[in-house]
N, C-alpha and C positions, 0 to 999 in steps of 0.2 A: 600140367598137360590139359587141353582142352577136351571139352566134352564130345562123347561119341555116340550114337544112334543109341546103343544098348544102353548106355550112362541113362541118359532120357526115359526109354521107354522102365527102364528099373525104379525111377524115381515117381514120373508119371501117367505111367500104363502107354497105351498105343496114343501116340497122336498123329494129328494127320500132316501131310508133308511139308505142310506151309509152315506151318507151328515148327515143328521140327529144322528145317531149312533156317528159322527167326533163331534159333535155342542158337545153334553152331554155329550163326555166327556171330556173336558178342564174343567168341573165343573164352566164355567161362568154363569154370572148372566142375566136376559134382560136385562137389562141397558147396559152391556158390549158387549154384543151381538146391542143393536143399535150403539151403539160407534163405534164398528165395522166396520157396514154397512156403518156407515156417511164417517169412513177413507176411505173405499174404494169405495165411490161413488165419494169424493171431497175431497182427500188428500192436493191440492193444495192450496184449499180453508181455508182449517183448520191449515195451515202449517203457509199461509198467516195472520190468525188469532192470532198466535204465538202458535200454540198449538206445546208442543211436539210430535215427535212420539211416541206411546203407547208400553208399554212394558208386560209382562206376558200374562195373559189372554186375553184379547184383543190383540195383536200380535199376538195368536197362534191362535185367531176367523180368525184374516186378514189372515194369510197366508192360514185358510182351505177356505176360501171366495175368495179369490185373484185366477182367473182363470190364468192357467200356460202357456204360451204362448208357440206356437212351434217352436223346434228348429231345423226346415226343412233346415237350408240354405247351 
C-alpha cells in the first residue's frame, strides 16, 4: 500500500505541501520511504555493509530527499 500524509509526517516531521505532494507520488510504501531516509542519512555506512545502491522506488524517494547543492562556482 502506498504511502499516506501521516506515513510522511511520522517518518519526517511536517513537510511542506510540494515535498509532500513529490513523496505520494512515486506510489512507495513506508518501508521505502525509511529505506530511503537511512541511504541518505548513511550511504557510506550501508555501502560498507554490502548493501547495493537502491533502484526504483527508493531511488526516486533519494533523489526527491537528496538536497541539490549549488552550483555557484
Amino acid at each position: 500500500m502506498g504511502l499516506k500524509h501521516s506515513d510522511i509526517t511520522a517518518i519526517l516531521g511536517p513537510v511542506d505541501e510540494t515535498l509532500m505532494a513529490e513523496l505520494l507520488a512515486t506510489g512507495a510504501t513506508a518501508s521505502e520511504l525509511a529505506e530511503a531516509i537511512a541511504w541518505v542519512n548513511n550511504d557510506e555506512a550501508l555501502i560498507g555493509e554490502g548493501r547495493h545502491l537502491p533502484a526504483g522506488r527508493v531511488a526516486a524517494l533519494i533523489d526527491i530527499l537528496t538536497p541539490e547543492e549549488d552550483e555557484e562556482e
